[in-house]
C-alpha positions, 0 to 999 in steps of 0.5 A: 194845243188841247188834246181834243185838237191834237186828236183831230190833227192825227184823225186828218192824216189818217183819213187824207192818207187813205183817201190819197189827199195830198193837199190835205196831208201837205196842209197839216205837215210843218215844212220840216216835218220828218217821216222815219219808218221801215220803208222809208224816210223824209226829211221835209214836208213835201218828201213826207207827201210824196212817201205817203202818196207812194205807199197808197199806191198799194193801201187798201184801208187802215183800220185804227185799232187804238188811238192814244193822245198825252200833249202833243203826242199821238200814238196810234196802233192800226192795221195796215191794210195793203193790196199786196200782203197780209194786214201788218199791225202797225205802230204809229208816232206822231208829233204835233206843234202848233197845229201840225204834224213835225214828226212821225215815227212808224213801226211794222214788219215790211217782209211781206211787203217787201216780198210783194213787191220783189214778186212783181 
């Protein structure tokens, strides 16, 4: 795969994650594809969408700061913009083999999330 398409494969799951597109975010994920980040984990596909779909529950935007492609990596740093606490700048890893997604790596600070949710 060229960077170029790479690129476009992150660019996808972000936009299919924000517009809650489930059927997109399934399309560009390979079956075993695993999801490890501080508030959860995945260790299929269909477990990656439904995490992805539950965290939108509470997404309001995501506003890429920066994106950065080497093969088959992307690295993209974004502001997490939830209903429910404070933009959390966050950090995002994500593999791409044959056209879709097999891995994705999340780095931010939950606490305030977390807090949110223990307030409701």
């Amino acid at each position: 795969m060229t960077t170029t398409e790479t690129r476009k494969i992150a660019e996808t799951y972000f936009a299919a994650w924000q517009d809650r597109d489930a059927e997109t975010l399934r399309s560009i994920l390979a079956d075993d594809a695993t999801f490890r980040g501080p508030l959860g984990t995945a260790d299929d596909a269909d477990a990656c969408v439904a995490g992805l779909i539950g965290m939108a529950q509470v997404l309001d935007r995501i506003e890429v700061r920066a994106r950065v492609v080497e093969g088959d990596d992307v690295i993209t740093f974004f502001d997490l913009h939830t209903t429910v606490a404070p933009p959390a700048p966050t950090a995002n890893w994500t593999h791409v083999e044959d056209g879709r997604i097999t891995a994705i790596r999340v780095a931010f600070d939950p606490r305030e999330i977390l807090a949110a949710g223990d307030a409701g």
